[in-house]
N, C-alpha and C positions, 0 to 999 in steps of 0.2 A: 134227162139231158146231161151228157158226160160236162164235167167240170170246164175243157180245153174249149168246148163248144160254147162255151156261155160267156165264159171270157172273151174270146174271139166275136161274140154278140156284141157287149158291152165296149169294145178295144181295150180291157184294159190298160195293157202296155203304154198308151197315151194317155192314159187318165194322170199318170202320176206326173205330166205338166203340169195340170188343173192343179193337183193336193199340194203341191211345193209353191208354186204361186200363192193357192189362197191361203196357207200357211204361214205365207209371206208378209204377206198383206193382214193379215188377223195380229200379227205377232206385232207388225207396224204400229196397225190401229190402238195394240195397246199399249204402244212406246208413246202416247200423247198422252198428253195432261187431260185435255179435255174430253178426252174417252176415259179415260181409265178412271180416271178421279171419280166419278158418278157412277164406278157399276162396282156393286157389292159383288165378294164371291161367290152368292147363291146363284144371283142372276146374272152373273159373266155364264158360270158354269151352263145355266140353264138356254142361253146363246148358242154357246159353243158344240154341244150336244144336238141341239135341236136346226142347229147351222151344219154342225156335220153331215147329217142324216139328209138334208134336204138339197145338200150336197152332190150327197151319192145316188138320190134320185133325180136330181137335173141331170146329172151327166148322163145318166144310164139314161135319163128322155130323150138326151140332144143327141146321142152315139144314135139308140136303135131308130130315131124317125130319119134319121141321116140316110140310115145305110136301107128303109125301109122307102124310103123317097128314089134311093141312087142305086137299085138292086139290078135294075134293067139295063144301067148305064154296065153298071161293076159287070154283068153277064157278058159283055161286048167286048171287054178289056180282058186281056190275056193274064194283067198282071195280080188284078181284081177277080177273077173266074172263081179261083178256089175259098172266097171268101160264103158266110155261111149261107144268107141268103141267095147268092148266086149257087152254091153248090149243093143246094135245096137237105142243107143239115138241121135247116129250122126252116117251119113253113112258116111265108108272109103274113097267114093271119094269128099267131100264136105272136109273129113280130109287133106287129101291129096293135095286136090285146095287151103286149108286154109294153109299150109305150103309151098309151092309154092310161092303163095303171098306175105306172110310173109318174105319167106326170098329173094327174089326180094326187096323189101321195102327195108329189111335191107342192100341188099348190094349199094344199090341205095345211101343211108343215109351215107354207110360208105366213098364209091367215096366223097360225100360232107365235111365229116371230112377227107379225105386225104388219108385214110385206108384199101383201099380196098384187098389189098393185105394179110392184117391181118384178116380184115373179109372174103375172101374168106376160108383161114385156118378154120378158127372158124367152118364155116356152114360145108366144109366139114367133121370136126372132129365132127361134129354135129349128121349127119350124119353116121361117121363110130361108132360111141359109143354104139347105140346099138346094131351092127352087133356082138362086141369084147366080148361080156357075150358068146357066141355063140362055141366058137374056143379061150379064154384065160381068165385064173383066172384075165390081169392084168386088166379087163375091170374095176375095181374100180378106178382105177388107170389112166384110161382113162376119167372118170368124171372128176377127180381130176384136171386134163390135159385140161379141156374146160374150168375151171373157172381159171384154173393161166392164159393161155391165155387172158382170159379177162381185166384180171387184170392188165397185161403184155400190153393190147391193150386201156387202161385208163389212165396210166401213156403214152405209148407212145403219146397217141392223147392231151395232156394237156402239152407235151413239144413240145410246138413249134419251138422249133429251135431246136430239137434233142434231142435226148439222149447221154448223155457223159457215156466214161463206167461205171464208180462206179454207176450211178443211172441206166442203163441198167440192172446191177448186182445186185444193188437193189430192182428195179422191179421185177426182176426174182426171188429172194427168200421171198418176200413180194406173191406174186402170188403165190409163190409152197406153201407157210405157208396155205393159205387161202384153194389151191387145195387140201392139204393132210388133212384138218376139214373134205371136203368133202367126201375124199376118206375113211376117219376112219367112217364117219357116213355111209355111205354106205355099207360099209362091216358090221358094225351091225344091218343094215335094213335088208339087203339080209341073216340074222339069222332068221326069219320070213318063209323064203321057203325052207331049208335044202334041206328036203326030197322031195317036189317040182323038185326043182332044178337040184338034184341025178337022180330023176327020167325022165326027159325030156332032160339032159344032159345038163344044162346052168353051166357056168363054172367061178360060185362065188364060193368067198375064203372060205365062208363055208362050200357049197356044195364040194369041193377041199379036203379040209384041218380039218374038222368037228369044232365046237364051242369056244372048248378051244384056241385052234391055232388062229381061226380067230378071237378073242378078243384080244389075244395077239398082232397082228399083226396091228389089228385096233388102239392098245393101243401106238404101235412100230410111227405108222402114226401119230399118234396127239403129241405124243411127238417132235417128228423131225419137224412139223408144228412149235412150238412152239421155236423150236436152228432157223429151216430158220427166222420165227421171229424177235426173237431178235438181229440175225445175220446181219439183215438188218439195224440197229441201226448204229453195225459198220461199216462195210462198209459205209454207209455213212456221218459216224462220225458228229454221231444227239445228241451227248450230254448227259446228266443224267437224264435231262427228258422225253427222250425217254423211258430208260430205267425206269424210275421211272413209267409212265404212263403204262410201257409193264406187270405192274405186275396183272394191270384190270385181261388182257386176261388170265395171267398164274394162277389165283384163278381159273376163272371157267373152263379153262381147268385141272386142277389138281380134280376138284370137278366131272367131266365127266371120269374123268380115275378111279375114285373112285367107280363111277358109273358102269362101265365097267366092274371090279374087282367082284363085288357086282351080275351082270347079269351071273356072270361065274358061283356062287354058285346055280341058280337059276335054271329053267326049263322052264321059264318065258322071252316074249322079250316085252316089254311096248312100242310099237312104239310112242305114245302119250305122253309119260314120255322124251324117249329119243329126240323126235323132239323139244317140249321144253327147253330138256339141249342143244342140239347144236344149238336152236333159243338164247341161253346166251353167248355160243359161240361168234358168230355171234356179237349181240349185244354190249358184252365187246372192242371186235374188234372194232367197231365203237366208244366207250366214248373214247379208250386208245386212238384213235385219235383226237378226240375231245378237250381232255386233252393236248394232247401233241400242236395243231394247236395252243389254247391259251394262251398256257405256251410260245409260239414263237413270239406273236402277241408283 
């Protein structure tokens, strides 16, 4: 299998949401006291490695049973056609053995970080995600749902002795922050197939609700991304440089809502525009942690 083709399996191009968020999030986890303080460097290291790896197999699970679930939709869609499984570059059941695999690996991996219980969640929500475009508008919302989880499963595996609740509660609004980028970007990718959509019956907030609505609603999603946030500051009562560092994220998210605003007036969806503004997203995520970890050091 040539290299362009396997990628194009995997999406990598989008994976590197996933890497800069949970990047984000790890770097976070260990700007706390109460993480950090109890993990030696053998067994942070042994985390981080064995967190990596298990990483790069849930996504490679969540991508290929995605696109191995939505291969028949993608063949229907003009814009989806030349994607692999539609343009039979890789056959279904080589797809199908390669997410198998994958996600055996990953839960194998998770058993070794302690998780498996978490990772079972994950792969099956993995799983049911692409069913939910099918039978409910809230299937964005359901993406949204696999990456707080993850988030949720990053914090948990880096506190070693638990979760207290305030950082449980933390975690959990730090993860919904992260999950509803994904869920406002989402809803303005699936702008792209409208009348797709309409017509085949898949049941995005566009195809639902028509354009205006679902910018607003995408708009409704990043905003509340941005309160879980900051919210998470308090709740854990992280000080003013939290908040000082939270203002990275709140520039380019307000520059994206601008954006969004902008796309409303338009007739036009720039997928290639938009993927780079929530690749800044994404990124600012990662400096305001960054910022904040060394403003602690």
């Amino acid at each position: 299998m040539k290299l362009n083709i396997f990628l194009s399996l995997v999406n990598f191009k989008y994976s590197i949401f996933a890497i800069l968020f949970l990047s984000a999030s790890t770097i976070f986890a260990f700007s706390l006291p109460e993480i950090s303080q109890h993990l030696s460097v053998k067994v942070g290291l042994r985390i981080l490695v064995l967190g990596a790896v298990a990483f790069i197999f849930a996504r490679t699970t969540g991508i290929v049973v995605n696109q191995c679930i939505d291969w028949l939709i993608d063949k229907k869609n003009s814009r989806t056609l030349k994607r692999v499984l539609p343009a039979n570059l890789v056959s279904l059941n080589f797809a199908w053995t390669f997410f198998l695999v994958c996600g055996f690996i990953f839960l194998v991996l998770c058993i070794m970080l302690g998780i498996f219980s978490l990772g079972l969640a994950s792969l099956i929500l993995m799983i049911v995600y692409p069913y939910m475009k099918r039978f409910t508008f809230l299937c964005h919302w359901g993406l949204g749902l696999v990456y707080a989880l993850a988030i949720f499963t990053n914090f948990f595996v880096l506190a070693i002795t638990g979760l207290s609740t305030s950082l449980r509660l933390l975690a959990i609004l730090w993860g919904g922050s992260v999950g509803l980028v994904i869920t406002a970007n989402d809803i303005i990718y699936a702008l792209q197939d409208i009348e797709f959509d309409r017509k085949e019956g898949v049941f995005s907030i566009p195809a639902c609700y028509g354009k205006k609505k679902a910018i607003k609603i995408a708009q409704l999603s990043l905003s509340v991304s941005y309160l879980f946030y900051i919210s998470s500051g308090f709740i854990g009562s992280l000080g003013k440089t939290f908040y000082i560092s939270a203002l990275i994220p709140l520039i380019m998210i307000i520059k994206v809502l601008r954006m969004y605003s902008n796309l409303d007036k338009t007739n036009q969806e720039e997928d290639g525009e938009f993927f780079w503004a929530n690749m800044g997203i994404a990124l600012s995520f990662l400096v305001s942690m960054i910022v904040f970890w060394i403003s602690n050091l």
